[in-house]
mmCIF file of the N, C-alpha and C atoms, coordinates in Angstrom:
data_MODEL
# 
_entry.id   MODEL 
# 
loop_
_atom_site.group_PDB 
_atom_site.id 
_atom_site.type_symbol 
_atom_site.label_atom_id 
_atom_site.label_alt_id 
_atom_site.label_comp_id 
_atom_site.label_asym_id 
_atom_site.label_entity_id 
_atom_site.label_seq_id 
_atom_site.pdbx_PDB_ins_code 
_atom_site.Cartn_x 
_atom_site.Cartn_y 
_atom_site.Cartn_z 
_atom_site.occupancy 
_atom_site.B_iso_or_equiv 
_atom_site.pdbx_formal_charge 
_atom_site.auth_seq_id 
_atom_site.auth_comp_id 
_atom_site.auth_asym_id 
_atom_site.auth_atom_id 
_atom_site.pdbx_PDB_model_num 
ATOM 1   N N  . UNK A 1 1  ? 0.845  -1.162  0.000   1.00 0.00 ? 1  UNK A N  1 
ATOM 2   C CA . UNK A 1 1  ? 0.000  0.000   0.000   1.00 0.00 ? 1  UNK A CA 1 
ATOM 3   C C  . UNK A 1 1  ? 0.900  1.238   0.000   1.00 0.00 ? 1  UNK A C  1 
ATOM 4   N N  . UNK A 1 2  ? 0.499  2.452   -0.524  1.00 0.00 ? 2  UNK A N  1 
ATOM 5   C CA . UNK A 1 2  ? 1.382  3.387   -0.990  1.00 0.00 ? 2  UNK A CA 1 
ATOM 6   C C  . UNK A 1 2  ? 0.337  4.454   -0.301  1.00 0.00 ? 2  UNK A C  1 
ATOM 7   N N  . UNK A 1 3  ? 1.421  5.346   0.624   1.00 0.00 ? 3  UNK A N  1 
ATOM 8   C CA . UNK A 1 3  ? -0.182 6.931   1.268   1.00 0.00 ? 3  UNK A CA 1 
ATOM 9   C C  . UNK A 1 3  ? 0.872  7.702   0.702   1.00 0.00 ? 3  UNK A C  1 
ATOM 10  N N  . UNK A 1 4  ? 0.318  9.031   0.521   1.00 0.00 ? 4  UNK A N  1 
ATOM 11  C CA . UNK A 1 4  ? 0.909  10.473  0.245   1.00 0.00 ? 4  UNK A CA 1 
ATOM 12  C C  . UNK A 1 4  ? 0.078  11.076  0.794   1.00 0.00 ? 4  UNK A C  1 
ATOM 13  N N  . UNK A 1 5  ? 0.557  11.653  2.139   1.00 0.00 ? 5  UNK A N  1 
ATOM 14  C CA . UNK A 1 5  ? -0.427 13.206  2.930   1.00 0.00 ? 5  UNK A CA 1 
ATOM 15  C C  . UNK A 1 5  ? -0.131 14.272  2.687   1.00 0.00 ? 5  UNK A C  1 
ATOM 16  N N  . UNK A 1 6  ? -0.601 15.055  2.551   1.00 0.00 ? 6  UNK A N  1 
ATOM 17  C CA . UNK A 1 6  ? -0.123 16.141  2.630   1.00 0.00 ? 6  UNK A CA 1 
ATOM 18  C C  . UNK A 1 6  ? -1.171 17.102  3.404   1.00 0.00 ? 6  UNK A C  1 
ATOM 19  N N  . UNK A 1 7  ? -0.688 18.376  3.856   1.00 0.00 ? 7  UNK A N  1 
ATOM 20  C CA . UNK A 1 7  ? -1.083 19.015  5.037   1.00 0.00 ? 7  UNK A CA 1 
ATOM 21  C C  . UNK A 1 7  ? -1.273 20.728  4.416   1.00 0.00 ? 7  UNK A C  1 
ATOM 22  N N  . UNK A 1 8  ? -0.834 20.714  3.497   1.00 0.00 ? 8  UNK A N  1 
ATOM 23  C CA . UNK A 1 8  ? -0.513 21.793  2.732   1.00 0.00 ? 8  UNK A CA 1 
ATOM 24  C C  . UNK A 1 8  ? -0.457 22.367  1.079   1.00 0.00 ? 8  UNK A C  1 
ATOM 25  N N  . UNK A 1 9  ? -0.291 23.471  0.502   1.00 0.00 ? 9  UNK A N  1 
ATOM 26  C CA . UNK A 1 9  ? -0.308 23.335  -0.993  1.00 0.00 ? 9  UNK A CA 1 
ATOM 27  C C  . UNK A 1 9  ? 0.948  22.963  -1.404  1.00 0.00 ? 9  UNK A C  1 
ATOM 28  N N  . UNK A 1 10 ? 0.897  22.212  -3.322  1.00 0.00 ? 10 UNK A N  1 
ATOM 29  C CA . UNK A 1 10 ? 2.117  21.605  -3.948  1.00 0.00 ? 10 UNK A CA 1 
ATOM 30  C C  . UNK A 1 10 ? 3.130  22.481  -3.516  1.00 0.00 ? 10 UNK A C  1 
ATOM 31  N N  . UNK A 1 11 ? 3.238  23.626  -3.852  1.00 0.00 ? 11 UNK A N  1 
ATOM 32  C CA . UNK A 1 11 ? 4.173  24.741  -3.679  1.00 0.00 ? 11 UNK A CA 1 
ATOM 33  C C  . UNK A 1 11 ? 3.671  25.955  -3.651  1.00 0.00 ? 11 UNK A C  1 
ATOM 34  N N  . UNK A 1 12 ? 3.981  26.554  -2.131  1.00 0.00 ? 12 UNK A N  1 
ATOM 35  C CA . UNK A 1 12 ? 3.730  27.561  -1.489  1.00 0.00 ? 12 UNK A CA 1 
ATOM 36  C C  . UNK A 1 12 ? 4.451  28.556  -1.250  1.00 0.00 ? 12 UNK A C  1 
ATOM 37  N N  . UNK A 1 13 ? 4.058  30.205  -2.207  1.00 0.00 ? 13 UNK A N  1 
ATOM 38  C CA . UNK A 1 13 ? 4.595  31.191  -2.467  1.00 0.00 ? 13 UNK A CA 1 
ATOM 39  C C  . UNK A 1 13 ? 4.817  32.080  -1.120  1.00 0.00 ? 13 UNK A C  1 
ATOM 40  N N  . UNK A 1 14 ? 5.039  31.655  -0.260  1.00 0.00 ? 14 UNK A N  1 
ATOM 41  C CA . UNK A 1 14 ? 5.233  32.111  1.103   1.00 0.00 ? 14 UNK A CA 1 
ATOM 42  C C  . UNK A 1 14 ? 6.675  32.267  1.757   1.00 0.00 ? 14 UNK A C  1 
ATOM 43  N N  . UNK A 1 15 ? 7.536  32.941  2.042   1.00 0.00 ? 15 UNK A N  1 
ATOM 44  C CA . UNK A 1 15 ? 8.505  33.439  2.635   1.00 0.00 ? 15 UNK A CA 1 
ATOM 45  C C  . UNK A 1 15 ? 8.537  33.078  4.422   1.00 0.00 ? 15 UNK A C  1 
ATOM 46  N N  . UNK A 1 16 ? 7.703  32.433  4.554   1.00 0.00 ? 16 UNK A N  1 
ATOM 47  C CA . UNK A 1 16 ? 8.095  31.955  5.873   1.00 0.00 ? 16 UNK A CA 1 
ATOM 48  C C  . UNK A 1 16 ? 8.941  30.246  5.905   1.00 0.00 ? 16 UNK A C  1 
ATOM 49  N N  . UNK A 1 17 ? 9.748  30.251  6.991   1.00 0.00 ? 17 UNK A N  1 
ATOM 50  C CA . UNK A 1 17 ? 10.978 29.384  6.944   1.00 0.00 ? 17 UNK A CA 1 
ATOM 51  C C  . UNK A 1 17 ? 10.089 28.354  7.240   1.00 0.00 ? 17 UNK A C  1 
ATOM 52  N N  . UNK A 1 18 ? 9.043  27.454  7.428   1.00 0.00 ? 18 UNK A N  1 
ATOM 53  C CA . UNK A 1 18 ? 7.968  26.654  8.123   1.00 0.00 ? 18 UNK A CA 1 
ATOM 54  C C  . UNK A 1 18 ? 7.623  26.119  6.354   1.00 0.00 ? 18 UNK A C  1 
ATOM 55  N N  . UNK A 1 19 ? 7.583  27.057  5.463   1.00 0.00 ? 19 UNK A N  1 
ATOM 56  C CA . UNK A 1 19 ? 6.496  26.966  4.020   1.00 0.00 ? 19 UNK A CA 1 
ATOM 57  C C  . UNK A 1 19 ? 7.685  26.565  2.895   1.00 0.00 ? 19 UNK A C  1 
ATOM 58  N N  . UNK A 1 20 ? 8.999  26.788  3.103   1.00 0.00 ? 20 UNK A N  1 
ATOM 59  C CA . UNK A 1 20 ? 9.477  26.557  1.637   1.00 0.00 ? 20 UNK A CA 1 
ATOM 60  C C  . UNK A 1 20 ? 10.510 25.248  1.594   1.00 0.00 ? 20 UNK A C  1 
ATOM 61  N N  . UNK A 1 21 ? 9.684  24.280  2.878   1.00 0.00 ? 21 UNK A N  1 
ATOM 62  C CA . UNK A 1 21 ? 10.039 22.731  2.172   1.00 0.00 ? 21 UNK A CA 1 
ATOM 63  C C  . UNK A 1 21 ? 9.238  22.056  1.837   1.00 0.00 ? 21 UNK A C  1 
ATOM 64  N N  . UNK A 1 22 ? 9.293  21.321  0.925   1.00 0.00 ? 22 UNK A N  1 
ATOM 65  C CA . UNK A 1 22 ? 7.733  20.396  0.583   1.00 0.00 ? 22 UNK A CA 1 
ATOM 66  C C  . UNK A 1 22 ? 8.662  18.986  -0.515  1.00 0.00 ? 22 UNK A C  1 
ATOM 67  N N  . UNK A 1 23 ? 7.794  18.666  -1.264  1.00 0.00 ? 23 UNK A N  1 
ATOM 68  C CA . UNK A 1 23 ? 8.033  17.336  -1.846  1.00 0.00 ? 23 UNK A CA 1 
ATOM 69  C C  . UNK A 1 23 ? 7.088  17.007  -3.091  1.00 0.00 ? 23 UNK A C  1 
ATOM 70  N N  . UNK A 1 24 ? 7.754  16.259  -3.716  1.00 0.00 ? 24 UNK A N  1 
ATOM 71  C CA . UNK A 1 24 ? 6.805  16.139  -5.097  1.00 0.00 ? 24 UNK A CA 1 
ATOM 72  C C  . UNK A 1 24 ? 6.996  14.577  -5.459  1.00 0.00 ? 24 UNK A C  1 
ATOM 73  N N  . UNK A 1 25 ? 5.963  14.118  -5.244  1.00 0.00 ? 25 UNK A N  1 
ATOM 74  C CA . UNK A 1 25 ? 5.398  12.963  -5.212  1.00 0.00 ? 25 UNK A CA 1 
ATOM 75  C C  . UNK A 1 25 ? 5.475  11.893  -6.394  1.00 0.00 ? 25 UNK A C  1 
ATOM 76  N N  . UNK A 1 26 ? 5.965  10.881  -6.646  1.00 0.00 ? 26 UNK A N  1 
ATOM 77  C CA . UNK A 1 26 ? 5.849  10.367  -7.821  1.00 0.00 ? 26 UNK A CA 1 
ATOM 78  C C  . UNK A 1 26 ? 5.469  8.593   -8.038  1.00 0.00 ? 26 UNK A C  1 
ATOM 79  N N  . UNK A 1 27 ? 4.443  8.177   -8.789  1.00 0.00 ? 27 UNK A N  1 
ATOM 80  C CA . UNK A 1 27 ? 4.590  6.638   -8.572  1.00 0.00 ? 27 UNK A CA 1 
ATOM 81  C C  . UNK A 1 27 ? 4.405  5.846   -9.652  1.00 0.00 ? 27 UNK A C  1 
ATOM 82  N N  . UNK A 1 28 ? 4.333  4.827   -10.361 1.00 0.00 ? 28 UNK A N  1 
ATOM 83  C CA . UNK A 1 28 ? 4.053  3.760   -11.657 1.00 0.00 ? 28 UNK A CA 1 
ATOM 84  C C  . UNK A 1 28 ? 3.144  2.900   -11.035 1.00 0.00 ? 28 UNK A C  1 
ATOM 85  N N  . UNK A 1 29 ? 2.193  2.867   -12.007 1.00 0.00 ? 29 UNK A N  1 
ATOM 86  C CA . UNK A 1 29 ? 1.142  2.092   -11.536 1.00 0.00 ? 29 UNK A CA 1 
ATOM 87  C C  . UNK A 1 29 ? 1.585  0.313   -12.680 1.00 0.00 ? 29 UNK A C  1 
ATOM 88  N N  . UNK A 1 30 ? 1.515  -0.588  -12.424 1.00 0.00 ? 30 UNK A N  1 
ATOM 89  C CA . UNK A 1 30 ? 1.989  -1.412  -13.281 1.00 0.00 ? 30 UNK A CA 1 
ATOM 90  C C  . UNK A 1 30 ? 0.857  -2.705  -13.589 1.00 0.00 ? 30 UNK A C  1 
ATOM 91  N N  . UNK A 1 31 ? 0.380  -3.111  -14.604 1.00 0.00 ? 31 UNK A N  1 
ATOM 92  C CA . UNK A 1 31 ? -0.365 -4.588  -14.220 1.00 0.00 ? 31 UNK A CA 1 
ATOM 93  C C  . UNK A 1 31 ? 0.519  -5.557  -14.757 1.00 0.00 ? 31 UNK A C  1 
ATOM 94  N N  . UNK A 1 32 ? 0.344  -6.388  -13.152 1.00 0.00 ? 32 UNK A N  1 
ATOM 95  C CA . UNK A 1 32 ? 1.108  -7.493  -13.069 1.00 0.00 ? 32 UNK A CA 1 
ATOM 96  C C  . UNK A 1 32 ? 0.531  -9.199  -13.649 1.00 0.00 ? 32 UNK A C  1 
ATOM 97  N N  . UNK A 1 33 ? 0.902  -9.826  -12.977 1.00 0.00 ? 33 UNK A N  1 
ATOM 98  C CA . UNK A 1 33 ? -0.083 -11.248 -13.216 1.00 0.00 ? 33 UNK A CA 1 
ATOM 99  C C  . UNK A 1 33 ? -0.935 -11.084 -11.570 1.00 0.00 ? 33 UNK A C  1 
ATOM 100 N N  . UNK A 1 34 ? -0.675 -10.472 -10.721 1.00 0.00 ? 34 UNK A N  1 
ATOM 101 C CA . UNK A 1 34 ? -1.729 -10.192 -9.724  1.00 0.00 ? 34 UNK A CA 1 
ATOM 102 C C  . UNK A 1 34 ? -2.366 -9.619  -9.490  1.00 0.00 ? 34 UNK A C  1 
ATOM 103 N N  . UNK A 1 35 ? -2.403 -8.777  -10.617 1.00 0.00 ? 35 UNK A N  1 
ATOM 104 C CA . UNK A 1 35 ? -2.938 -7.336  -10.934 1.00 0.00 ? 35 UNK A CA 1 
ATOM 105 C C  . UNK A 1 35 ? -2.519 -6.237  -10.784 1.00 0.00 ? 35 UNK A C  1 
ATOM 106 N N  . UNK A 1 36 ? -3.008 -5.168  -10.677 1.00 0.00 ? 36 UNK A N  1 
ATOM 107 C CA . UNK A 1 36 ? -2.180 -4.024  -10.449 1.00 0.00 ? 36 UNK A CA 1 
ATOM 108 C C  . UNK A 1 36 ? -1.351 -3.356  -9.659  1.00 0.00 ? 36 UNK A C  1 
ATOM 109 N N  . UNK A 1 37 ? -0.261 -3.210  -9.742  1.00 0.00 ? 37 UNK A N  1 
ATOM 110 C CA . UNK A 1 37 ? 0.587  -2.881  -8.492  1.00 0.00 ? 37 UNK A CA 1 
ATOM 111 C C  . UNK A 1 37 ? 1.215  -1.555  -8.139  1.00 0.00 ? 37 UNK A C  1 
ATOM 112 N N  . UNK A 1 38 ? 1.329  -1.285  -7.359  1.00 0.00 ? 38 UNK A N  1 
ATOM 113 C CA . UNK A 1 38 ? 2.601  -0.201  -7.309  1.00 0.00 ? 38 UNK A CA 1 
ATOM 114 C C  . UNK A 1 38 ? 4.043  -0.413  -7.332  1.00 0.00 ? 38 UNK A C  1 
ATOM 115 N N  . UNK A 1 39 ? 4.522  -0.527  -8.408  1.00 0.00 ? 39 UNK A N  1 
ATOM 116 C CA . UNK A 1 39 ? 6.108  -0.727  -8.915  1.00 0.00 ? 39 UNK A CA 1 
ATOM 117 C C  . UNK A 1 39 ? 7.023  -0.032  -8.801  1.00 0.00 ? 39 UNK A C  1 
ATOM 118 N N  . UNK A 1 40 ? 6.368  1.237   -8.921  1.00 0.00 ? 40 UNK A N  1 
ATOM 119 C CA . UNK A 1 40 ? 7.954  2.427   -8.148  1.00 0.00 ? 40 UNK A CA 1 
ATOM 120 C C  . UNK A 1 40 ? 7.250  3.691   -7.368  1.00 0.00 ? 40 UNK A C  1 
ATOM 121 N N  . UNK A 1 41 ? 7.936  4.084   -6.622  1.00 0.00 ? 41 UNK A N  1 
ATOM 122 C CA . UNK A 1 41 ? 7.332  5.100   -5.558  1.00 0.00 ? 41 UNK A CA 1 
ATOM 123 C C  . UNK A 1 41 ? 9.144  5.914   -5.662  1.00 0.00 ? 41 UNK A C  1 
ATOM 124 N N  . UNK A 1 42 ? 9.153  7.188   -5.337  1.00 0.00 ? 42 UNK A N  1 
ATOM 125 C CA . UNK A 1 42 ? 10.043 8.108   -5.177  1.00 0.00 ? 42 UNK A CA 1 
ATOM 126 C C  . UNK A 1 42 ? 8.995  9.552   -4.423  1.00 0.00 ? 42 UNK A C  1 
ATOM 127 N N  . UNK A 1 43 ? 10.028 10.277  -3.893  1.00 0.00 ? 43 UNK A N  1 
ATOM 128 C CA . UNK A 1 43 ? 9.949  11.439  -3.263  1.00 0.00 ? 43 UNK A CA 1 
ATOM 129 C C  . UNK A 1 43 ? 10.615 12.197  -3.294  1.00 0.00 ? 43 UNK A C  1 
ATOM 130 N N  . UNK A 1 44 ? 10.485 13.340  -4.573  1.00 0.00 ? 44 UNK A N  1 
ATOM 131 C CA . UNK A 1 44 ? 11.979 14.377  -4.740  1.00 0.00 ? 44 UNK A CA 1 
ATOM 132 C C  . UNK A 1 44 ? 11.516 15.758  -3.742  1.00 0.00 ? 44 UNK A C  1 
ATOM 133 N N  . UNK A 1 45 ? 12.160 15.753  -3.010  1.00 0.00 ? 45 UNK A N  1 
ATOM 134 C CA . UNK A 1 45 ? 12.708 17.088  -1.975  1.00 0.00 ? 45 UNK A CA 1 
ATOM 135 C C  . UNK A 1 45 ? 12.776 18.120  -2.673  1.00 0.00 ? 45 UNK A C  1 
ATOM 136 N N  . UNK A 1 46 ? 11.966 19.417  -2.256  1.00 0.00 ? 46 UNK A N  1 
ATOM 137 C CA . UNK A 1 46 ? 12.129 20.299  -2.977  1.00 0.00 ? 46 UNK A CA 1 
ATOM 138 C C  . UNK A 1 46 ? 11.601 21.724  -2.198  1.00 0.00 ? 46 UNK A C  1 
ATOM 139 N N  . UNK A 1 47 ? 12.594 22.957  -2.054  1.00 0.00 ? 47 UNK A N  1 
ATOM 140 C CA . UNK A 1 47 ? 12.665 23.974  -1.675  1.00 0.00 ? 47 UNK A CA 1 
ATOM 141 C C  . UNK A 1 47 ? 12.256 24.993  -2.650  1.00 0.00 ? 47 UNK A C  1 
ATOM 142 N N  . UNK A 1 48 ? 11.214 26.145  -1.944  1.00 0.00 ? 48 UNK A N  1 
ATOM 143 C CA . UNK A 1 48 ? 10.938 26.951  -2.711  1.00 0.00 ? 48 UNK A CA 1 
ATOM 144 C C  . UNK A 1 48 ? 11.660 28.504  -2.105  1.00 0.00 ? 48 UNK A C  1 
ATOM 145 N N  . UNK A 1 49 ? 12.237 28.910  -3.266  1.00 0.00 ? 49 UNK A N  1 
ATOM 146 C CA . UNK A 1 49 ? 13.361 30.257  -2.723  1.00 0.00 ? 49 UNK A CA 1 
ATOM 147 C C  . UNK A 1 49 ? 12.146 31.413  -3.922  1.00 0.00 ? 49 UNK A C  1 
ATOM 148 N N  . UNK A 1 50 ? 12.471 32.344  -2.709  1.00 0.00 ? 50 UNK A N  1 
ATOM 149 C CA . UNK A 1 50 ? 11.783 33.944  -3.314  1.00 0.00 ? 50 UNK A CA 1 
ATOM 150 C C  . UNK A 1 50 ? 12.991 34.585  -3.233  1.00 0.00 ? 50 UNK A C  1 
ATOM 151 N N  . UNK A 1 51 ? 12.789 35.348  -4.486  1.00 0.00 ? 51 UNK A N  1 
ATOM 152 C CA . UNK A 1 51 ? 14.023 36.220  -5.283  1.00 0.00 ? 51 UNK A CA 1 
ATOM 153 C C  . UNK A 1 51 ? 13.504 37.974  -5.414  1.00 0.00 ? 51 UNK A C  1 
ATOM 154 N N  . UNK A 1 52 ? 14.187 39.004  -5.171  1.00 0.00 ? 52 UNK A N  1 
ATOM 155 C CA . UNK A 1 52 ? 13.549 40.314  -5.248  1.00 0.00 ? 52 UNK A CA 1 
ATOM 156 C C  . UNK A 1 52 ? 12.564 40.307  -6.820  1.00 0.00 ? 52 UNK A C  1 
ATOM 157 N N  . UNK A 1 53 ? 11.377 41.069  -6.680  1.00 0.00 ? 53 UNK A N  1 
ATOM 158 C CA . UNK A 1 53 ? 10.499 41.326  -7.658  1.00 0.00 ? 53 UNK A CA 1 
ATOM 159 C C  . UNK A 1 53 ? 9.399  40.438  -7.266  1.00 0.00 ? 53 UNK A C  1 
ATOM 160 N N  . UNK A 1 54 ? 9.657  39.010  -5.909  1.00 0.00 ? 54 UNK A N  1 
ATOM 161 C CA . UNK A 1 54 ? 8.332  38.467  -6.136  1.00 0.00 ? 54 UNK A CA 1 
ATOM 162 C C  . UNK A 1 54 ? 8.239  37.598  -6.814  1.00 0.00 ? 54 UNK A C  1 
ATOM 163 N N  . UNK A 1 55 ? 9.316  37.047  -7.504  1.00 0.00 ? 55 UNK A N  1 
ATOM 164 C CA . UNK A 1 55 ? 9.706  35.335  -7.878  1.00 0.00 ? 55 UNK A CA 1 
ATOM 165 C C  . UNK A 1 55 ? 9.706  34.090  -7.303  1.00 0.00 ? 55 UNK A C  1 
ATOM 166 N N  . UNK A 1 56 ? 9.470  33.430  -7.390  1.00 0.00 ? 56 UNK A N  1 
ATOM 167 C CA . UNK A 1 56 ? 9.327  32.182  -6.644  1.00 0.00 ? 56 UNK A CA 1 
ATOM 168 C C  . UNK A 1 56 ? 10.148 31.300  -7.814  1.00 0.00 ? 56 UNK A C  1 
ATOM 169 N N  . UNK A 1 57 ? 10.967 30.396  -7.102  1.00 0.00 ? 57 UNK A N  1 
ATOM 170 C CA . UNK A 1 57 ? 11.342 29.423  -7.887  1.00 0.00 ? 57 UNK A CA 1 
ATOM 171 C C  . UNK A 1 57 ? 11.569 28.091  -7.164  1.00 0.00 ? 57 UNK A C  1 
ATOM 172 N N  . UNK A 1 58 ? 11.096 26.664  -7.901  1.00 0.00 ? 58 UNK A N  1 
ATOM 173 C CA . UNK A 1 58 ? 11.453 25.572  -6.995  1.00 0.00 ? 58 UNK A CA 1 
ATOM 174 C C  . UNK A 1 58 ? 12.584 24.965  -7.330  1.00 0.00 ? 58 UNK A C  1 
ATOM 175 N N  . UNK A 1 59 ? 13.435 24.504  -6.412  1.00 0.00 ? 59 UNK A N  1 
ATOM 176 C CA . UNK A 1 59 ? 15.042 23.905  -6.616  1.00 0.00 ? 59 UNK A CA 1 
ATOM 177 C C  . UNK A 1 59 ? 14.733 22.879  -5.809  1.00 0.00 ? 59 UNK A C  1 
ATOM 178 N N  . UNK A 1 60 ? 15.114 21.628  -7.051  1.00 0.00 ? 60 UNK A N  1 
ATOM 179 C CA . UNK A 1 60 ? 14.819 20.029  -7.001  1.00 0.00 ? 60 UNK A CA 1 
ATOM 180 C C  . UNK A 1 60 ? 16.341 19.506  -6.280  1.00 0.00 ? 60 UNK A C  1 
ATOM 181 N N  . UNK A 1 61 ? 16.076 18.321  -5.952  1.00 0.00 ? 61 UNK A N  1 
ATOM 182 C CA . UNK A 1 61 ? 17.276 17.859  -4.850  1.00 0.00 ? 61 UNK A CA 1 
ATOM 183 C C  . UNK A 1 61 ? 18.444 17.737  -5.789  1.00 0.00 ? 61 UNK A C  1 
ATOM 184 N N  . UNK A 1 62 ? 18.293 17.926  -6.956  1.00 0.00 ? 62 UNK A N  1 
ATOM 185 C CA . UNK A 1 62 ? 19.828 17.630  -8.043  1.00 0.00 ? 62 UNK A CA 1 
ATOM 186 C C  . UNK A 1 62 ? 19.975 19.202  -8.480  1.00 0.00 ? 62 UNK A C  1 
ATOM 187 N N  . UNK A 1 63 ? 19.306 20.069  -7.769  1.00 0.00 ? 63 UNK A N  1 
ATOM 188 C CA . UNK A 1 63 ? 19.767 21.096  -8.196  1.00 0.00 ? 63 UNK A CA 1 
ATOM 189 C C  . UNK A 1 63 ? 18.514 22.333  -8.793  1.00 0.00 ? 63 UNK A C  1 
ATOM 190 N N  . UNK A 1 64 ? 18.570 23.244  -8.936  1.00 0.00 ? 64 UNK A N  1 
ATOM 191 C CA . UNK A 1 64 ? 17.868 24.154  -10.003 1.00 0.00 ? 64 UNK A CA 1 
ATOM 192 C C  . UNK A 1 64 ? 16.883 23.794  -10.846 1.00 0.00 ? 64 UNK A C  1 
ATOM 193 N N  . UNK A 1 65 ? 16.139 23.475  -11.988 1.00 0.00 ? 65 UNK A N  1 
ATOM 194 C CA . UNK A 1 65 ? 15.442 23.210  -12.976 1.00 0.00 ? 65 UNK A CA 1 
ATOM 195 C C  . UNK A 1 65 ? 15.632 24.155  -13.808 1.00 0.00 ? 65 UNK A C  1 
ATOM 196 N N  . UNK A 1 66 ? 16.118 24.222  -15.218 1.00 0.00 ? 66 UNK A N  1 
ATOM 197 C CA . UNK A 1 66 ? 16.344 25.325  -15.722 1.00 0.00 ? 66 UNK A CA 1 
ATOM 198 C C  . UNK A 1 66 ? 14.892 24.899  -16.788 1.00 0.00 ? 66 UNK A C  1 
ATOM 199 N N  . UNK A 1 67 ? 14.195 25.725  -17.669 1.00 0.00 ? 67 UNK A N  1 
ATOM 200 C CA . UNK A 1 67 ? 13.556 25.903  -18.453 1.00 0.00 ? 67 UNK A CA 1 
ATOM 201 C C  . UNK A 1 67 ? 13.815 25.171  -19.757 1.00 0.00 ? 67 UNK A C  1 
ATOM 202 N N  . UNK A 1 68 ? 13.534 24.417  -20.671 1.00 0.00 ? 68 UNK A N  1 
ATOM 203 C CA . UNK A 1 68 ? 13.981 24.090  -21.432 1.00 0.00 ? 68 UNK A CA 1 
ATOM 204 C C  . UNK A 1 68 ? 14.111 25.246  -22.854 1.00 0.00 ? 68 UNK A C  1 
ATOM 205 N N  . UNK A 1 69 ? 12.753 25.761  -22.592 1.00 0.00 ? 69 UNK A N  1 
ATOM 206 C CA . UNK A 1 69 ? 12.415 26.785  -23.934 1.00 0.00 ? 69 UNK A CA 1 
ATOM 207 C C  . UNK A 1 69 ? 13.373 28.214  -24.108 1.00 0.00 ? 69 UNK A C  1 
# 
């Protein structure tokens, strides 16, 4: 069995030290010969930093996310 709680929003534009850790959830659902399973579960760690102007950006546990476009 697989839970994900959460207590709070995905990512929260808030500047208090309590609000800019959170987590982003991920899982594969798979059918097996027993039927359907949960085959992979992960939890990437992820901090949200505010930048002057009112930016928000989230930085994943390997680092930054840059934009592709």
């Amino acid at each position: 069995m697989l839970i994900f709680y959460s207590i709070g929003n995905f990512v929260s534009a808030q500047r208090e030290k309590t609000c800019v850790k959170g987590g982003m959830a991920g899982f594969t659902v798979s059918l097996t010969p027993d039927g359907y399973r949960v085959t992979k579960a992960e939890l990437l760690p992820l901090v949200i930093s505010w930048e002057q102007g009112g930016k928000y950006t989230a930085d994943f546990a390997n680092g930054p996310q840059e934009d592709e476009n």
